[in-house]
Structures are given as structure tokens and as C-alpha cells.
C-alpha positions in Angstrom: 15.3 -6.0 64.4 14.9 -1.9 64.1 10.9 -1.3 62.8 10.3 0.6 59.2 9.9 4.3 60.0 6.1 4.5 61.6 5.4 7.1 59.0 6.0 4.4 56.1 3.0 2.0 57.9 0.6 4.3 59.3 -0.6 5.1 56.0 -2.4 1.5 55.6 -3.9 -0.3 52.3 -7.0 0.9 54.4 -6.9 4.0 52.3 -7.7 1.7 49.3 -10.0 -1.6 48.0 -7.3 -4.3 47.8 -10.1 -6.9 48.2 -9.2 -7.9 44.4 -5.4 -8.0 45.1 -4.1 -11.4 45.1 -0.4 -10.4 45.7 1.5 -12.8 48.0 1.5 -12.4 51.8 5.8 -11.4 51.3 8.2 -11.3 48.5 10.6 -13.4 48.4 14.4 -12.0 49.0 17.6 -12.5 47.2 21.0 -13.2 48.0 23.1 -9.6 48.6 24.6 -9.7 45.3 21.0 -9.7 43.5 20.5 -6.8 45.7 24.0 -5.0 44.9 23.6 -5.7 41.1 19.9 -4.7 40.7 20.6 -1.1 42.5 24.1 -0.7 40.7 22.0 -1.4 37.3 19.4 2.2 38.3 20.5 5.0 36.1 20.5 7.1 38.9 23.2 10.1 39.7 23.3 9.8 43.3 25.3 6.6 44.7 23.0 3.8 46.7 25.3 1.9 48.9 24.2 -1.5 49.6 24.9 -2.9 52.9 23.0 -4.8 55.8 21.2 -1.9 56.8 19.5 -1.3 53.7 18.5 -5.0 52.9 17.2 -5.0 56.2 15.0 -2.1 54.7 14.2 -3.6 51.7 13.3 -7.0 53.6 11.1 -4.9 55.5 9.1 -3.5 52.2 9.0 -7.1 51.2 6.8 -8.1 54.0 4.0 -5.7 53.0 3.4 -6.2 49.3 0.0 -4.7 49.2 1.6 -1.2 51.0 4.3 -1.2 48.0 1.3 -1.6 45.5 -0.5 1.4 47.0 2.6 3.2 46.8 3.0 1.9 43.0 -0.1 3.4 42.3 0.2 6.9 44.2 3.3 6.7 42.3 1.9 6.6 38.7 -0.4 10.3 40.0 2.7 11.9 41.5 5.7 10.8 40.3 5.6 12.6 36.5 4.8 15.8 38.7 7.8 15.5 40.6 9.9 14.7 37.8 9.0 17.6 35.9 9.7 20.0 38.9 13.6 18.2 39.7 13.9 18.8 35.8 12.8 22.4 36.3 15.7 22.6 38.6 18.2 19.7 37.1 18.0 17.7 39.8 18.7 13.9 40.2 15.5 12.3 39.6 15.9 9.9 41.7 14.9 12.3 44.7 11.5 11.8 43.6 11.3 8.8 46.4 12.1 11.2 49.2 8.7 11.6 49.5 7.9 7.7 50.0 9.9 8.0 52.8 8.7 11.0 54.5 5.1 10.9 54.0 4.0 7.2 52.0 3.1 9.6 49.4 0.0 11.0 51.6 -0.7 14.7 50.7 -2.3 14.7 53.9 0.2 13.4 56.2 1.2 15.1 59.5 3.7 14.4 62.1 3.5 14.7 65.8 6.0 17.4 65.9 3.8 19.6 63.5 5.8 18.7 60.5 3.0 18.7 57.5 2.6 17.3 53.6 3.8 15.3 51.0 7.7 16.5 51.8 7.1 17.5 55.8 8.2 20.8 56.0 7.8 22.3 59.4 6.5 25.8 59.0 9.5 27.6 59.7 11.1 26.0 57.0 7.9 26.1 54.5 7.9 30.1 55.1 11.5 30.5 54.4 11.0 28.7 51.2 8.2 30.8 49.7 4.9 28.3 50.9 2.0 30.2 52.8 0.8 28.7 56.1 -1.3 30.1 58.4 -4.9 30.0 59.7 -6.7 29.8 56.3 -3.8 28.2 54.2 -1.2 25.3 54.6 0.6 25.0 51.4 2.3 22.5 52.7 -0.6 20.6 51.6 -0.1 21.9 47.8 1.7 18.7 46.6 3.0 21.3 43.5 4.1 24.1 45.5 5.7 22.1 48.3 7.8 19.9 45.5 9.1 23.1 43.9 9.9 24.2 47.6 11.6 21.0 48.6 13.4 21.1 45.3 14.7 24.6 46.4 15.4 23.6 49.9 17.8 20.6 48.4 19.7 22.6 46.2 20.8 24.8 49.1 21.6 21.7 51.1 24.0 20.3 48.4 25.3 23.5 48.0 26.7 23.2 51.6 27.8 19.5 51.5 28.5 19.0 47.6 27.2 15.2 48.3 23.7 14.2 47.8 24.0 11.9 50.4 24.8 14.1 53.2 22.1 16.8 51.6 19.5 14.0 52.0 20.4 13.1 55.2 20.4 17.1 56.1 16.9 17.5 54.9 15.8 14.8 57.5 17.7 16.1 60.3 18.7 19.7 59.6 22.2 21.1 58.6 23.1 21.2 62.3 23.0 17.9 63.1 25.1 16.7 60.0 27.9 19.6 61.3 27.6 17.8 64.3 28.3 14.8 63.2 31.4 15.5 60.9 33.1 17.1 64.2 32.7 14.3 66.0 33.7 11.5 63.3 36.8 14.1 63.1 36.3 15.7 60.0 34.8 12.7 57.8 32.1 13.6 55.3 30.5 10.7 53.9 27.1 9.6 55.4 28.5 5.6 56.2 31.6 7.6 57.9 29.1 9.4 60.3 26.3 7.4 60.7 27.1 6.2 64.3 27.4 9.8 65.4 24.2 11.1 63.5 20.2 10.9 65.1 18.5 7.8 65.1 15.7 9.0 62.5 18.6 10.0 60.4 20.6 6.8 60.6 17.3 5.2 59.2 16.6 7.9 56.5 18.9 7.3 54.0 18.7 3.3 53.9 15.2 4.0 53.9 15.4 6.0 50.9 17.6 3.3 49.2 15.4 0.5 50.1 12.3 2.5 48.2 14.4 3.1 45.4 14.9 -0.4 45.3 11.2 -1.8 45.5 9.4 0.9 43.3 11.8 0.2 40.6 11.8 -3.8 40.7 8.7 -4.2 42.4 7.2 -5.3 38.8 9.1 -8.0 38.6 7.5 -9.7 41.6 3.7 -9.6 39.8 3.1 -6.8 42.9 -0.6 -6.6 42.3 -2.1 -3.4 41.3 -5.3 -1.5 43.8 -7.3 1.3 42.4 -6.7 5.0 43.1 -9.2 6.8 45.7 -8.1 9.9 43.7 -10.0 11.0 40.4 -7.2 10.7 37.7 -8.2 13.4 35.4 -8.2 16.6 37.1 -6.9 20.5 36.5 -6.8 24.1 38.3 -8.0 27.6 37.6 -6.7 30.5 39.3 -9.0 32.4 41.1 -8.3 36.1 43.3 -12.4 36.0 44.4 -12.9 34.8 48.1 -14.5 31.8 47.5 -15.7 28.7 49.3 -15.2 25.2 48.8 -19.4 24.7 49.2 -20.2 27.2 47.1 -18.3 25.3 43.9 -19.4 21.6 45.4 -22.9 23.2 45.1 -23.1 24.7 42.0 -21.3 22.4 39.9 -22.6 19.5 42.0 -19.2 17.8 42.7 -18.8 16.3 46.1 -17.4 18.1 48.9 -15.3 15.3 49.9 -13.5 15.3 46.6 -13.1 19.2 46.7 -11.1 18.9 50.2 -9.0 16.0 48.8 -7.8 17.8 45.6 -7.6 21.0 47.6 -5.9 20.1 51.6 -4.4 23.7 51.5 -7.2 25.5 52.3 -7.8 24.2 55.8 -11.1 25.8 56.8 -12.8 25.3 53.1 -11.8 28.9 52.3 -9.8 30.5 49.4 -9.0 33.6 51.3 -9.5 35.7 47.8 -6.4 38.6 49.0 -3.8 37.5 45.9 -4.5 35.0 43.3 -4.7 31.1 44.1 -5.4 27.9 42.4 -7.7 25.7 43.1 -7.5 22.1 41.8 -11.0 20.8 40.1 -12.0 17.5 38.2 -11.5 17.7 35.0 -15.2 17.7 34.0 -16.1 20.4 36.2 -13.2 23.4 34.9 -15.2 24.5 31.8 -18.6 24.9 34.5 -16.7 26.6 37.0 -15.3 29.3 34.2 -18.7 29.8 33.0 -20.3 30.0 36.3 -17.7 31.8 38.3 -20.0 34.7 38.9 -22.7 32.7 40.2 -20.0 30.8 42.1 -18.6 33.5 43.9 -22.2 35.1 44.8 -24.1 31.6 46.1 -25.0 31.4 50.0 -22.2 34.7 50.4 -24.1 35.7 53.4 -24.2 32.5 55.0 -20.6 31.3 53.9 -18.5 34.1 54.1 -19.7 37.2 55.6 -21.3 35.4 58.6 -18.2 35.2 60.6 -20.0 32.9 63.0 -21.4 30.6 60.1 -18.1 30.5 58.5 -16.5 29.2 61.5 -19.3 26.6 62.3 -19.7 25.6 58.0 -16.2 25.7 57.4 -15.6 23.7 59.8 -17.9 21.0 59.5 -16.8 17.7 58.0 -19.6 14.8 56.2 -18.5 13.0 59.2 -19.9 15.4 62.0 -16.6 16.1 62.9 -15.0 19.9 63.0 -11.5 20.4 61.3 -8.9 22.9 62.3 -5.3 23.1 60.7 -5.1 19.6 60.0 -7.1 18.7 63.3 -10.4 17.0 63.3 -12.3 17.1 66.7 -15.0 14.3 66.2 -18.2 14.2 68.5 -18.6 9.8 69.7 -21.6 8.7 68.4 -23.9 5.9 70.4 -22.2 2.5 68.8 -18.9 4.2 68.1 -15.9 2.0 68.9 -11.9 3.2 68.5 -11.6 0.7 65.9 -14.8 1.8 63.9 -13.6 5.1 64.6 -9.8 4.7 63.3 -11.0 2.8 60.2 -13.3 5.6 59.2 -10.3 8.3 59.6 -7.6 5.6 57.9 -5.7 6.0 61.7 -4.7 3.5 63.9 -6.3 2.6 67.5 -2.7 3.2 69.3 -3.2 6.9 67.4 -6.3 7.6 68.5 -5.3 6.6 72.2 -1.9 8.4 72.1 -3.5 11.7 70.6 -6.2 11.6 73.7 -4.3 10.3 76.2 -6.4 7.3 76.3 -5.2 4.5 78.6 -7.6 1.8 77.3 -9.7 1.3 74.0 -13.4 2.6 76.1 -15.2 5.5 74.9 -18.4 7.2 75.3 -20.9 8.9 73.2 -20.9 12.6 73.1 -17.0 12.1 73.7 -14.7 14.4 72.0 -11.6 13.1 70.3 -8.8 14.7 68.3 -7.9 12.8 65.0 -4.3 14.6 62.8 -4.7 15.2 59.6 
């Protein structure tokens, strides 16, 4: 039996206390009809086929009922903001599970091939579509501007196809690959019709995307346990055009660092580069502070934070961990009692990750060791 996409595990219920969760080791699964009916009943524009494929999908959810209650719970922070943004644009709202499927609804989540953020644009594609990456700032990370840009980048794919289907399938695998795959089914244009001659990943994609529609909408209705959110709930943004960094707020208004960098993943060295206007996301409690201390804000440790080239590479860097980040990479120093597995829990990573992005052939390391952790 073909394995859930990776992407949909690697992001484990180690990101959240589920010690309180008394949800079920599996849910239980229902004859096809149950499955046929209960998809058939979503008021949803764009058509979900049920076949084997995607119950073997949805079975796969079922065995991982505290992942689906994470994913229930990043659901109830980003899901109205994705709404609002395929309403901006009058698009199916359905598509608002896309994003279960390409990332598990992690902000931070990056690929091996380079592909980054809550919709995994690669940067080619984020550039064409308006989002600004480079060395200071990925907004690939900006869950608002990369939904708006994946909203645009979906319309022009159904544009070319006229079958959100096919346009789903395209965003996985690029418009090539479904051309492709029409010439050699002979002309056919429906995604069933070509999903022999179609990539792998692709062939998964949609079922995938079927099967989370499926268990985020009914998921309820097996007593799926809910786990609390690492994320403060009750947060806004000001626009700023000052350069600013992210230690010069945590400082002043005494909010953690850590909780800075999570609302804020854009800004990859801790800097609001200051050149146009930008936003930066705050907790609630803190917006009024940071508009009557902006001055004082923008002026704390400048010398040592900003005009220091040296010191901003060194501070920027540096991570409460003792690690160093650098677009989306964190090169962490082994510490005497370190072990992969102490090390991989800490960063919410596998072992198998840590060894594949080292080139490690067993599980030994050594302190004063240097190994790269993706972001």
C-alpha cells in the first residue's frame, strides 16, 4: 500500500501537547457508499470523485487521529483567512485544503527541492506572482501574502484547463506536465482519464486533496479530540517603512523572541529591511506599545543591530537554541549529551531528516558537530 505524501506526516503532533487527548489509536472506516454519500453531501463547487484511490487516502488519515486534530486546530487560525482571500477572488472555497496537502498547514514548512510556505511556491514562481524572496525576505513564509498569490496563480491555471481538477493537479506538477499527459492519453482532459500518464506526486495530489476534504469536514463526527494551539490566537500587524529588528521590538515591549519569529517567518535574518513599507505581525497586546514606542523601537541597540554589519550577521542569526539560521536553514553547534533523537524532537524533525540532510549513515554524533536542520 502507496504511503500518505511524507509532507502530510513529517509535521508530527510533536509540534503540540496531546498528552490530554484521549482520541482513539484509528477511526473506524465505512463501507464505500458512506464514503460516496458523505462527500456528495459537501456543498462544494468542484467535483470529488470517490474511488479506491481516495479511500485508500482517507483510511490513511484515519490511522492518525491526533495528526487530523492538529490539523483541526491549525484549521480554526487559518482557514477564515483563506476563505476571505478565495472570496476576494470568487473562488471555490473548497481550495482552502490545498494547503493540508502541501504543507500540513505549517507556515514554516520547506521541501527538499527548495519549495517554501504554507502553499510551496518555489521562488520562481513566488516572484512571478508578486511575493518578495531573497536574502532578507521570504514571503513565502507570509501565510496572507502567499494565499492571495496562490489564489492568483489558480485562477490562471483554470484559465488554461477550465476544470478545477486538472488546475489543481497543474499547481502540483506544473502546466507542462498536465500537457504532457493529455497528449499522451490522446487528447483526454479529465484528471481520472490521465492519471496513469501523469507524475507520481501528481497521481497522489488530488486523492490527497479529496481525502482532506473528507476528514476535516466529518472528522467531528468521530469525537476527534481537540490539542491546544502553540500559536497566540489574538494577534494583529502594523505597517512599518523603518529598518527595524525583530530584538529591538522583543526588547522593548518585552515579548519573546521566539514568538516574534513565529508570527513573522518572512523576515529570515530577524530584519525588516525598512526600503518600502512592510508589516509585521504582533500579539495583540503588544500593537498599542509598539505605536507608542515606535521611535524608541526603531533607535534601541541601532549600532549593535543594524549598522554593525558584522553584529547583524552574528545577532541576526542566532537562534534561543545556539543554533544560526539562514534562509530557512538552521546550522546547530552538538552539544556534550546531544543525541539525534534529542536533537530532532527539539527542532519538531525526524531522525531519518536529520541523517538525510547530513549525510549521516548511522544515528552517532559528536559535540562541537555541526548539522543542518530545514526550516
Amino acid at each position: 500500500m502507496q504511503q500518505l505524501d511524507e509532507r502530510l506526516l513529517d509535521f508530527s503532533v510533536a509540534h503540540l501537547d496531546t498528552a490530554n487527548c484521549n482520541t482513539i489509536a484509528t477511526l473506524p472506516t465505512y463501507p464505500d457508499s458512506v464514503y460516496k454519500q458523505r462527500l456528495q453531501q459537501l456543498p462544494n463547487i468542484i467535483e470529488m470523485t470517490y474511488n479506491h484511490v481516495v479511500r485508500r487516502y482517507i483510511e490513511q488519515y484515519s490511522r492518525h487521529p491526533k495528526q487530523i486534530s492538529r490539523l483541526m486546530y491549525l484549521s480554526e487560525r487559518y482557514m477564515p483567512l483563506f476563505e476571505d482571500i478565495l472570496c476576494k477572488y470568487n473562488l471555490p472555497e473548497e481550495l482552502k485544503y490545498m494547503p493540508v496537502v502541501e504543507s500540513g498547514l505549517n507556515a514554516l514548512a520547506r521541501s527538499q527541492m527548495g519549495a517554501a510556505g504554507m502553499w510551496q511556491f518555489m521562488p520562481t514562481t513566488a516572484k512571478k506572482y508578486g511575493l518578495e524572496v531573497n536574502s532578507l525576505v521570504d514571503e513565502r513564509y507570509d501565510v496572507y501574502k502567499s494565499t492571495d498569490a496562490a489564489c492568483r496563480f489558480l485562477i490562471s491555471l483554470y484559465s488554461i484547463y477550465k476544470d478545477w481538477n486538472l488546475a489543481i493537479a497543474a499547481y502540483n506538477c506544473g502546466p507542462g506536465n498536465i500537457n504532457k499527459a493529455i497528449h499522451r492519453s490522446g487528447g483526454k482532459r479529465d484528471f481520472w482519464d490521465i492519471y496513469d500518464y501523469l507524475p507520481k506526486e501528481t497521481r497522489n495530489y488530488l486523492p490527497l486533496f479529496v481525502a482532506a476534504n473528507y476528514i476535516l469536514n466529518y472528522a467531528q463526527l468521530e469525537n476527534v479530540c481537540p490539542t491546544p494551539q502553540l500559536i497566540p490566537v489574538s494577534f494583529d500587524t502594523v505597517l512599518i517603512s523603518d529598518r527595524v529588528h525583530l530584538t529591538q521590538i522583543a526588547e522593548v515591549l518585552e515579548v519573546p523572541i521566539d514568538t516574534l519569529r513565529r508570527l513573522n517567518p518572512q523576515y529570515l535574518l530577524d530584519i525588516v529591511p525598512g526600503s518600502k513599507t512592510y508589516s509585521i505581525c504582533l500579539p495583540l497586546q503588544a500593537i498599542g506599545d509598539f505605536i507608542d514606542l515606535q521611535d524608541t523601537i526603531c533607535n534601541y541597540k541601532t549600532d549593535s543591530l543594524l549598522n554593525n554589519r558584522r553584529a547583524e550577521i552574528d545577532l541576526a542569526h542566532k537562534t534561543a537554541s545556539d543554533g544560526y539560521r539562514a534562509k530557512g536553514t538552521i546550522q546547530y553547534k552538538v552539544k556534550k549529551g546531544d543525541t539525534l533523537g534529542s536533537i530532532a524532537k527539539h527542532f519538531h524533525c525526524k531522525v531519518s531528516q536529520l541523517q538525510k540532510w547530513n549525510s549521516l549513515k548511522s544515528t552517532n554524533i559528536r559535540a562541537g558537530q555541526t548539522l543542518k536542520i530545514h526550516r
